[in-house]
Backbone bond lengths (Angstrom), bond angles and torsions (degrees), N, CA, C in turn:
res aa  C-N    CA-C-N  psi(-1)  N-CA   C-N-CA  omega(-1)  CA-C   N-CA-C  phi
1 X - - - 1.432 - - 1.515 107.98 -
2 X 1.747 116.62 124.24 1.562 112.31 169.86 1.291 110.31 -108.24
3 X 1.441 95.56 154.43 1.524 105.15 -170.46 2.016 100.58 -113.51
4 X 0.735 115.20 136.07 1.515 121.01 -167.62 1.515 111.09 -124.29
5 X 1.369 121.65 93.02 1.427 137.47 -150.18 1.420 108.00 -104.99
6 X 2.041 105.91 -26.47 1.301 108.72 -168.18 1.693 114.53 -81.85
7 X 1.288 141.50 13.82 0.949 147.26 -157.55 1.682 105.56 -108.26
8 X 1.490 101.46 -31.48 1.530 121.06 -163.89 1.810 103.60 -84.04
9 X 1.336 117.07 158.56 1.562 97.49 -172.42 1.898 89.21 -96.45
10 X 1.223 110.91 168.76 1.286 122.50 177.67 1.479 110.25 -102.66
11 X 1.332 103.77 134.25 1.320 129.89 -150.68 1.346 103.34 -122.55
12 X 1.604 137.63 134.20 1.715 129.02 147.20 1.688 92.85 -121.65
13 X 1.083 84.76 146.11 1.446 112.11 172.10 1.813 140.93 -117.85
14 X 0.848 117.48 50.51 1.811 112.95 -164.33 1.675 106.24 -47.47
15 X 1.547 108.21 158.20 1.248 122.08 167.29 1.536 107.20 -119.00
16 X 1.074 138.34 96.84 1.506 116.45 169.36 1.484 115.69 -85.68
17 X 1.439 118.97 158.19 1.491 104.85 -172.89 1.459 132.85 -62.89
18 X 0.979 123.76 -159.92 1.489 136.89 -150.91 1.958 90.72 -77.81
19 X 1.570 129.81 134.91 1.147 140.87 162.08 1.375 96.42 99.00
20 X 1.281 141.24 -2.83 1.698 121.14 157.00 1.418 105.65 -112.19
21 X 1.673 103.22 -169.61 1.720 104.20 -154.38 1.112 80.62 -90.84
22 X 1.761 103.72 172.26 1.700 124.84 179.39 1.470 97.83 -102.01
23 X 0.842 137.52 133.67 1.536 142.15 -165.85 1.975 93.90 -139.32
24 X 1.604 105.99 129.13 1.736 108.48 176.42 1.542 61.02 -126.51
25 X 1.611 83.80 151.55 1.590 108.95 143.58 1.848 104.36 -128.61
26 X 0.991 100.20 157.24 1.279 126.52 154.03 1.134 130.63 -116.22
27 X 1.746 113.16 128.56 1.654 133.20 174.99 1.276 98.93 -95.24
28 X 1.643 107.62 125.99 1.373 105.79 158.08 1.395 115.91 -130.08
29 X 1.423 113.53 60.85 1.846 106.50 177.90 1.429 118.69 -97.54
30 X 1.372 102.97 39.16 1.732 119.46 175.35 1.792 81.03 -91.19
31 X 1.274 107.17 -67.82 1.273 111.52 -175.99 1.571 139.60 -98.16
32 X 1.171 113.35 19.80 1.632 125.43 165.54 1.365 92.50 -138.65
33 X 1.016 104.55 113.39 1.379 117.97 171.41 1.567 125.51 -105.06
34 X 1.458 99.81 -21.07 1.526 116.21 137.30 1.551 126.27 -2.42
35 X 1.333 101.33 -85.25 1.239 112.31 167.42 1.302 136.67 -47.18
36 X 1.218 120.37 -61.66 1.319 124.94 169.74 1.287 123.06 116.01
37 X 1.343 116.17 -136.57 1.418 146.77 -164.25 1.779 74.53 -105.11
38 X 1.507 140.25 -84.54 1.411 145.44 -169.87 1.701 100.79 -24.72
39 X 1.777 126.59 -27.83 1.012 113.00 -151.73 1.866 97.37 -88.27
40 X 1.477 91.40 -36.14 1.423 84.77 -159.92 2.248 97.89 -103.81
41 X 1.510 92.48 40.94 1.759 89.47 164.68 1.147 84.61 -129.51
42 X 1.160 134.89 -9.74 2.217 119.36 159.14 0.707 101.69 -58.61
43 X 1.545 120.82 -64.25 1.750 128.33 -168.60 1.899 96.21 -37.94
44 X 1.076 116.28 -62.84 1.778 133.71 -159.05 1.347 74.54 -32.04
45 X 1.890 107.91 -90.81 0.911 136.81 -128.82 1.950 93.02 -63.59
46 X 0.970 124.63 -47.44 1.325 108.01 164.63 1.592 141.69 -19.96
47 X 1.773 76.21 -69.86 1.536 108.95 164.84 1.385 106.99 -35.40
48 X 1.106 120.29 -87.16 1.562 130.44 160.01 1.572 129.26 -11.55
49 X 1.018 119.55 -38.09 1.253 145.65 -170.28 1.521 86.51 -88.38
50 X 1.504 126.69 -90.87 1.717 126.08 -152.26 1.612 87.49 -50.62
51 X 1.465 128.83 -60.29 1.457 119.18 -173.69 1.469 133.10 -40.60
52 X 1.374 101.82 -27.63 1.282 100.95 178.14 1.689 104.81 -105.19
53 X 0.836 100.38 -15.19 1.821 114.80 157.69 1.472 109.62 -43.59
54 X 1.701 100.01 -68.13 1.469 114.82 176.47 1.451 99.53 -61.59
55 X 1.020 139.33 -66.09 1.832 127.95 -165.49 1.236 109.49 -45.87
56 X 1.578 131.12 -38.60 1.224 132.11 169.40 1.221 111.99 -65.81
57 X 1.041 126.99 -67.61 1.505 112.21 178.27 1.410 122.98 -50.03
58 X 1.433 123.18 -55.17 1.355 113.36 149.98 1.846 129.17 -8.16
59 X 1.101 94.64 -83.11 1.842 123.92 176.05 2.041 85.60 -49.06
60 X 1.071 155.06 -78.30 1.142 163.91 -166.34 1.437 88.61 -36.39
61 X 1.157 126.72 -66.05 1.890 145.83 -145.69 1.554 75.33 -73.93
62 X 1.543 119.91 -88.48 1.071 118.43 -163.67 1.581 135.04 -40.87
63 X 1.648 104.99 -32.04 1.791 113.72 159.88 1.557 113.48 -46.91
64 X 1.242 104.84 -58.10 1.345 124.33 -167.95 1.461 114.94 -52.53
65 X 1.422 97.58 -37.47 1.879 108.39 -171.36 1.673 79.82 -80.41
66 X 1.032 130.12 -81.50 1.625 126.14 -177.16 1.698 109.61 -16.49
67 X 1.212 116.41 -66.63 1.514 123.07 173.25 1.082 111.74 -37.32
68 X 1.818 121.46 -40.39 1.598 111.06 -173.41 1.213 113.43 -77.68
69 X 1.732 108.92 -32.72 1.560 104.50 -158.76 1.806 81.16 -78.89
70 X 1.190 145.43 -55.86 1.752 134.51 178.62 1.728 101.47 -15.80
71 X 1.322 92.86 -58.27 1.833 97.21 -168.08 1.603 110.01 -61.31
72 X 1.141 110.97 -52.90 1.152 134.29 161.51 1.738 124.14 -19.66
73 X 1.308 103.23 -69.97 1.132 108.81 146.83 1.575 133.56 -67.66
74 X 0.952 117.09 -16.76 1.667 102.58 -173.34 1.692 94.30 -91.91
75 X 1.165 120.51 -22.64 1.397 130.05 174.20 1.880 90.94 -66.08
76 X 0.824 132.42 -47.52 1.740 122.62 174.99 0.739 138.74 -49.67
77 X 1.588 97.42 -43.44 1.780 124.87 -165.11 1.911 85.72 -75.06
78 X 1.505 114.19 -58.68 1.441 104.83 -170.57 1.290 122.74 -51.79
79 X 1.339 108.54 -50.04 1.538 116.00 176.37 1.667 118.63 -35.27
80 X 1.686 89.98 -55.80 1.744 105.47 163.53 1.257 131.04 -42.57
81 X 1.135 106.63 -36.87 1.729 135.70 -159.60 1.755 96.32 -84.61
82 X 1.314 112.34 -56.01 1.549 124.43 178.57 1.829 112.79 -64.63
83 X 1.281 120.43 -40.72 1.053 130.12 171.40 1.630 120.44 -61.53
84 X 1.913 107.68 -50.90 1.112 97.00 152.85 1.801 140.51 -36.58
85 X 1.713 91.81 -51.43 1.457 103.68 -168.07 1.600 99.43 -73.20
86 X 1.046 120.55 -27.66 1.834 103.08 178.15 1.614 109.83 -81.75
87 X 0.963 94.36 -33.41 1.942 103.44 172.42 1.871 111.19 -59.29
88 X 1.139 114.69 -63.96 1.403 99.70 145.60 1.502 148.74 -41.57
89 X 1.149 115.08 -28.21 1.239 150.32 152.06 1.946 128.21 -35.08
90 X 1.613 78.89 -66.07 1.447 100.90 167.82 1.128 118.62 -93.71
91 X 1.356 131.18 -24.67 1.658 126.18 165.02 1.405 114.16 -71.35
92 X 1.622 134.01 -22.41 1.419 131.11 -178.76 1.924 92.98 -88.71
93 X 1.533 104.36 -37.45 1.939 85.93 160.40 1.401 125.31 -39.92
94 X 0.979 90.71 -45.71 2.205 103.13 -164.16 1.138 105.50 -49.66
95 X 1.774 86.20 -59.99 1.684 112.29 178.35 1.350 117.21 -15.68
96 X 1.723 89.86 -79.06 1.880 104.42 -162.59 1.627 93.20 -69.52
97 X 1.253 138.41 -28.96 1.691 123.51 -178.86 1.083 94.90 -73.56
98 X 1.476 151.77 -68.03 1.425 133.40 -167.64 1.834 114.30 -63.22
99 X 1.289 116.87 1.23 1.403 111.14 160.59 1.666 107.36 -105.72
100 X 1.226 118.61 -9.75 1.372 104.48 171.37 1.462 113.58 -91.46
101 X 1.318 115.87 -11.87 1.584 123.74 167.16 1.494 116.84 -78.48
102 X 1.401 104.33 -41.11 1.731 117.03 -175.16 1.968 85.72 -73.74
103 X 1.230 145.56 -23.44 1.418 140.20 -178.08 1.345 89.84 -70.46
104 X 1.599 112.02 -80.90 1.719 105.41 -179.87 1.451 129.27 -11.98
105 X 1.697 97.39 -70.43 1.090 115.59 -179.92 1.711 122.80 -34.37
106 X 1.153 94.91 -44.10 1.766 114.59 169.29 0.999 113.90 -56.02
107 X 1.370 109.28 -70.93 1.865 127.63 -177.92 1.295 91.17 -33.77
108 X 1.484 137.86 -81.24 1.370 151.29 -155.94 1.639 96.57 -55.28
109 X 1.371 125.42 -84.54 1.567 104.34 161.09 1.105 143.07 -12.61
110 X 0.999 132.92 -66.48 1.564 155.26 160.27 1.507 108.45 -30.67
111 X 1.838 112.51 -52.39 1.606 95.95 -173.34 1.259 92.08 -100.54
112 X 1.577 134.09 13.15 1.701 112.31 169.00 1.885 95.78 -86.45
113 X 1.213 110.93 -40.92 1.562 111.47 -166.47 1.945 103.44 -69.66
114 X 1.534 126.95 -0.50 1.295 119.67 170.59 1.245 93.90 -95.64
115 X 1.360 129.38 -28.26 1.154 125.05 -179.76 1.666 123.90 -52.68
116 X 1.664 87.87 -45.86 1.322 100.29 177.18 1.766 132.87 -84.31
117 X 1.571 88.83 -25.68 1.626 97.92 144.54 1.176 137.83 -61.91
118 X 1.600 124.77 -43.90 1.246 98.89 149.33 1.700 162.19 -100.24
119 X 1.723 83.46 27.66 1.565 108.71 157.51 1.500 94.30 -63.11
120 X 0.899 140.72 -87.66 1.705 174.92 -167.32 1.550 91.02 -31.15
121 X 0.791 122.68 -54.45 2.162 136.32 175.57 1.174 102.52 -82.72
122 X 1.322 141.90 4.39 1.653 138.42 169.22 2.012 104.04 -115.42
123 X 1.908 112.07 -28.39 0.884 114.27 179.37 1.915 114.93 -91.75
124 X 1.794 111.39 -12.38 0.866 83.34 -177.27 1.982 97.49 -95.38
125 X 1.394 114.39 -4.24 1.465 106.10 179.70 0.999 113.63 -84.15
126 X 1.669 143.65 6.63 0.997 138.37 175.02 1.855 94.54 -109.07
127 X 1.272 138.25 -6.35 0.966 141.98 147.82 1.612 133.18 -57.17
128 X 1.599 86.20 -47.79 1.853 101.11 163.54 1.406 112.70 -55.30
129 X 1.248 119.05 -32.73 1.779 134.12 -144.50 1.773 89.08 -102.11
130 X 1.057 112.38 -28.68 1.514 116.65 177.76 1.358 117.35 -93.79
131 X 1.446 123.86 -32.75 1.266 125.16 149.94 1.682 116.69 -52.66
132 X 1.431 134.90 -54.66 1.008 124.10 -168.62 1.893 112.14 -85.98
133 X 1.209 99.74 11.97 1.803 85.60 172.01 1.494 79.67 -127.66
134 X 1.536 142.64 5.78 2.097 114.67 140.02 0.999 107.19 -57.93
135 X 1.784 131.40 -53.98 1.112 147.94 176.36 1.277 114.96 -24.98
136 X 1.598 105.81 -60.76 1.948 108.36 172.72 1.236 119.49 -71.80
137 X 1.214 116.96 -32.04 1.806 128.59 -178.07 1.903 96.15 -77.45
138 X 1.444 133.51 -57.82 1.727 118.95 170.47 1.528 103.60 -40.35
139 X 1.768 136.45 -32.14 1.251 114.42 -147.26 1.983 80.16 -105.84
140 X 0.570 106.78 -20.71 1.571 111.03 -165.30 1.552 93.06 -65.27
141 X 1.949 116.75 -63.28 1.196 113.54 178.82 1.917 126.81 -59.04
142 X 1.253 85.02 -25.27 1.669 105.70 -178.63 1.786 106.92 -72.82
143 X 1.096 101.40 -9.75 2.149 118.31 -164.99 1.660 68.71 -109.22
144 X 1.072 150.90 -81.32 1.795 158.77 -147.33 1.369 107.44 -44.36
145 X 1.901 106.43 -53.57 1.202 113.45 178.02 1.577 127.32 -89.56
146 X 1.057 111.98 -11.56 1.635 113.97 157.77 1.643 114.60 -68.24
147 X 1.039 96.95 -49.44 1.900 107.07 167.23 1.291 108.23 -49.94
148 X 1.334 137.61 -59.93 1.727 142.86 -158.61 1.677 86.50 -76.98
149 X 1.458 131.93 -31.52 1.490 125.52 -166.51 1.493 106.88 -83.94
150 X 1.043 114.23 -28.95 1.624 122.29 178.38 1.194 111.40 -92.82
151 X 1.507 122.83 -16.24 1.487 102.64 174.29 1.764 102.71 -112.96
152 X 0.944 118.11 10.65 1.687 137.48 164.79 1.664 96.97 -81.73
153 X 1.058 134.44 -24.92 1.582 137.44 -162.61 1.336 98.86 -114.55
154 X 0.956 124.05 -48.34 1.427 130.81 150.25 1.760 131.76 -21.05
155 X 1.226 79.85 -65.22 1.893 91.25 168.48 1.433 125.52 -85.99
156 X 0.720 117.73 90.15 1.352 126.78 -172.87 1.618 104.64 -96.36
Protein backbone atom coordinates (compact mmCIF):
# COMPACT_ATOMS: atom_id res chain seq x y z
CA UNK A 1 0.00 0.00 0.00
CA UNK A 2 1.42 3.71 -1.06
CA UNK A 3 0.76 6.55 0.65
CA UNK A 4 1.27 9.77 -1.51
CA UNK A 5 1.86 12.83 0.81
CA UNK A 6 3.53 14.93 -1.94
CA UNK A 7 0.44 16.20 -3.63
CA UNK A 8 -0.99 17.68 -0.28
CA UNK A 9 0.36 21.26 0.68
CA UNK A 10 2.47 21.18 3.91
CA UNK A 11 1.07 22.50 6.80
CA UNK A 12 2.56 23.31 10.70
CA UNK A 13 0.30 24.03 13.07
CA UNK A 14 0.97 25.11 16.90
CA UNK A 15 -1.53 24.80 19.73
CA UNK A 16 -0.64 26.97 22.64
CA UNK A 17 -2.63 26.40 25.74
CA UNK A 18 -5.92 27.30 26.88
CA UNK A 19 -6.47 31.58 27.01
CA UNK A 20 -4.24 32.64 23.92
CA UNK A 21 -5.13 32.75 20.20
CA UNK A 22 -4.81 29.59 17.96
CA UNK A 23 -2.74 30.79 15.17
CA UNK A 24 -2.18 27.87 11.86
CA UNK A 25 0.01 29.04 9.41
CA UNK A 26 0.41 27.64 6.26
CA UNK A 27 3.66 27.00 4.00
CA UNK A 28 3.11 26.81 0.59
CA UNK A 29 6.54 26.80 -1.37
CA UNK A 30 5.58 23.55 -3.20
CA UNK A 31 3.45 26.03 -4.89
CA UNK A 32 4.51 29.76 -4.82
CA UNK A 33 7.63 29.70 -5.66
CA UNK A 34 7.54 33.32 -5.82
CA UNK A 35 8.50 33.62 -2.58
CA UNK A 36 11.26 31.67 -1.99
CA UNK A 37 13.84 30.95 0.47
CA UNK A 38 12.18 34.71 2.24
CA UNK A 39 8.96 32.53 2.40
CA UNK A 40 9.89 29.79 4.40
CA UNK A 41 12.56 31.96 6.95
CA UNK A 42 9.18 33.96 8.04
CA UNK A 43 7.64 30.76 8.52
CA UNK A 44 11.21 29.86 10.75
CA UNK A 45 11.30 32.93 12.31
CA UNK A 46 7.69 32.73 13.39
CA UNK A 47 8.05 29.35 14.28
CA UNK A 48 10.65 30.54 16.59
CA UNK A 49 8.86 33.21 17.98
CA UNK A 50 5.35 31.11 19.16
CA UNK A 51 8.09 28.48 20.60
CA UNK A 52 9.73 30.57 22.57
CA UNK A 53 6.42 32.23 23.25
CA UNK A 54 5.43 28.77 24.43
CA UNK A 55 8.74 28.28 26.66
CA UNK A 56 7.83 31.47 28.29
CA UNK A 57 4.66 30.81 29.07
CA UNK A 58 5.48 27.45 30.08
CA UNK A 59 8.47 28.76 32.51
CA UNK A 60 5.58 31.52 33.76
CA UNK A 61 2.97 28.38 34.53
CA UNK A 62 5.70 26.53 36.04
CA UNK A 63 6.99 29.63 38.52
CA UNK A 64 3.61 30.06 39.49
CA UNK A 65 2.88 26.32 40.36
CA UNK A 66 6.32 26.62 42.42
CA UNK A 67 4.90 29.90 44.09
CA UNK A 68 1.82 27.91 45.14
CA UNK A 69 3.36 24.89 46.43
CA UNK A 70 6.05 27.84 48.54
CA UNK A 71 2.62 29.23 49.76
CA UNK A 72 1.38 26.08 50.14
CA UNK A 73 3.71 25.05 52.34
CA UNK A 74 4.27 27.90 54.55
CA UNK A 75 0.44 27.70 54.95
CA UNK A 76 1.43 24.00 56.57
CA UNK A 77 4.29 24.79 58.37
CA UNK A 78 1.82 27.46 60.28
CA UNK A 79 -1.02 25.35 60.67
CA UNK A 80 1.67 22.90 62.20
CA UNK A 81 3.20 25.54 64.16
CA UNK A 82 -0.42 26.53 65.74
CA UNK A 83 -1.32 22.97 66.41
CA UNK A 84 1.87 22.46 68.04
CA UNK A 85 1.29 25.54 70.25
CA UNK A 86 -2.26 24.42 71.40
CA UNK A 87 -1.01 20.84 71.83
CA UNK A 88 1.44 22.16 74.20
CA UNK A 89 -1.07 24.09 75.56
CA UNK A 90 -3.26 21.32 76.44
CA UNK A 91 -0.63 18.93 77.67
CA UNK A 92 0.84 21.67 80.34
CA UNK A 93 -3.26 21.79 81.16
CA UNK A 94 -3.26 18.07 82.01
CA UNK A 95 -0.10 18.66 83.55
CA UNK A 96 -1.01 21.23 86.23
CA UNK A 97 -4.66 19.19 86.78
CA UNK A 98 -2.93 15.91 87.31
CA UNK A 99 -0.56 17.76 89.81
CA UNK A 100 -3.36 19.45 91.45
CA UNK A 101 -5.08 16.02 91.84
CA UNK A 102 -1.75 14.10 92.65
CA UNK A 103 -1.64 17.39 95.61
CA UNK A 104 -5.17 16.26 96.73
CA UNK A 105 -4.37 12.99 96.52
CA UNK A 106 -1.66 13.67 99.20
CA UNK A 107 -3.66 16.04 101.27
CA UNK A 108 -6.23 13.07 101.61
CA UNK A 109 -3.30 10.63 102.46
CA UNK A 110 -1.55 12.65 104.70
CA UNK A 111 -4.64 13.31 107.07
CA UNK A 112 -5.77 9.52 106.80
CA UNK A 113 -2.00 8.36 107.62
CA UNK A 114 -2.03 11.07 110.94
CA UNK A 115 -5.01 9.54 111.54
CA UNK A 116 -3.52 6.39 111.56
CA UNK A 117 -0.55 7.47 113.41
CA UNK A 118 -2.24 8.41 116.03
CA UNK A 119 -4.15 5.25 116.44
CA UNK A 120 -0.57 3.67 116.32
CA UNK A 121 0.80 6.46 119.20
CA UNK A 122 -2.34 5.70 121.44
CA UNK A 123 -1.75 1.79 120.66
CA UNK A 124 1.78 1.78 121.19
CA UNK A 125 1.35 3.91 124.71
CA UNK A 126 -1.13 1.87 125.98
CA UNK A 127 1.27 -1.00 125.08
CA UNK A 128 4.13 0.71 127.03
CA UNK A 129 1.52 1.03 130.00
CA UNK A 130 0.86 -2.73 129.62
CA UNK A 131 4.34 -3.66 129.44
CA UNK A 132 5.23 -1.83 132.61
CA UNK A 133 2.45 -3.18 135.01
CA UNK A 134 3.71 -7.19 133.47
CA UNK A 135 6.87 -5.70 134.50
CA UNK A 136 5.44 -5.02 138.17
CA UNK A 137 3.21 -8.15 138.28
CA UNK A 138 6.84 -10.63 136.92
CA UNK A 139 8.58 -8.68 139.94
CA UNK A 140 5.68 -8.90 142.31
CA UNK A 141 5.40 -12.79 141.46
CA UNK A 142 9.22 -13.10 141.43
CA UNK A 143 9.03 -11.06 145.29
CA UNK A 144 5.94 -14.16 145.94
CA UNK A 145 8.32 -16.79 144.97
CA UNK A 146 11.40 -15.93 146.85
CA UNK A 147 9.02 -15.61 149.89
CA UNK A 148 7.24 -19.28 149.34
CA UNK A 149 11.25 -20.49 148.85
CA UNK A 150 12.40 -19.13 152.11
CA UNK A 151 9.64 -20.02 154.05
CA UNK A 152 9.53 -23.66 152.32
CA UNK A 153 13.35 -23.78 153.69
CA UNK A 154 12.28 -22.56 156.66
CA UNK A 155 10.02 -25.36 157.64
CA UNK A 156 11.66 -28.10 158.00
Amino acid sequence: MDFFFEDLPSTSQSTPKSGHEDSQMTEDTDYDSSRGKSSSVSMTEIQEQQTSSSIDDISRRVQDLVEKINDSRTSDQKVMDSFQGKLVEKVTEMCQQMKEHMYTVYEENSNEMQVKLQELSEVLESCAKLNKELLEASRALAGLREALAISQTSEP
